[in-house]
C-alpha positions as semicolon CSV with decimal commas, in nm:
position;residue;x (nm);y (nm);z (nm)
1;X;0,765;-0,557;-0,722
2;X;0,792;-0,358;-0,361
3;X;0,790;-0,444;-0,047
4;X;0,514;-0,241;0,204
5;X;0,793;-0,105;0,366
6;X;0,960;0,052;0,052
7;X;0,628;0,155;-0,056
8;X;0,559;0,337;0,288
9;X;0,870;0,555;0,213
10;X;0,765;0,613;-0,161
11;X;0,450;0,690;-0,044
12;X;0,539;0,894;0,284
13;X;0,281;0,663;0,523
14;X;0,345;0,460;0,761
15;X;0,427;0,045;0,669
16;X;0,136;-0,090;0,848
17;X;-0,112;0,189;0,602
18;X;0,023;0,012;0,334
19;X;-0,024;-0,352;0,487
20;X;-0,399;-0,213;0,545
21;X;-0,459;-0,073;0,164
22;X;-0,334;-0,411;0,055
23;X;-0,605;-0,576;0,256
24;X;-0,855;-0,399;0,174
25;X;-0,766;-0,453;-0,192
26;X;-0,728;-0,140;-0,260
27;X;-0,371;-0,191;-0,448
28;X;-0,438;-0,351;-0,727
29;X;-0,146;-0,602;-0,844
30;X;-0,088;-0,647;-0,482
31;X;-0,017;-0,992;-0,443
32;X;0,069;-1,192;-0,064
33;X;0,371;-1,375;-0,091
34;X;0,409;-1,570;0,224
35;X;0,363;-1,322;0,570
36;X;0,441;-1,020;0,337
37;X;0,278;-0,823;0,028
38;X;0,456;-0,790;-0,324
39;X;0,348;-0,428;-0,468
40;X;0,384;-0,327;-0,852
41;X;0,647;-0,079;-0,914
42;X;0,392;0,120;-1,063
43;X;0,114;0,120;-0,835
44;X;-0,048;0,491;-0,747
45;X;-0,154;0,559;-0,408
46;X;-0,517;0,476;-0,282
47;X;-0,720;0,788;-0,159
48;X;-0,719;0,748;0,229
49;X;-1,042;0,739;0,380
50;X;-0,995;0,789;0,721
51;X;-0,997;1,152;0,638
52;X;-1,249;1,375;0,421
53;X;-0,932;1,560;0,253
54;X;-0,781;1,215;0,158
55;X;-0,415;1,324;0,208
């Protein structure tokens, strides 16, 4: 399991992206343990929606 923040630099977003993807349960495995989300090592990125290319 990863922490947002290692996933962020896996991923090449920004930390609080990942916080929101986990939110919006778009992770899936992504468990809250505590103030913080646990990630599988395995997870792919979610499409981004905020923009129509999804990069």
């Amino acid at each position: 399991m990863k922490t947002c923040k290692e996933m962020a630099t896996i991923w090449n977003v920004t930390e609080r992206t990942v916080s929101a993807f986990c939110k919006e349960g778009k992770i899936p495995g992504a468990v809250k343990n505590g103030k913080s989300w646990q990630i599988p090592d395995d997870a792919e990125k979610p499409v981004d929606g905020r923009i129509s290319t999804g990069r």
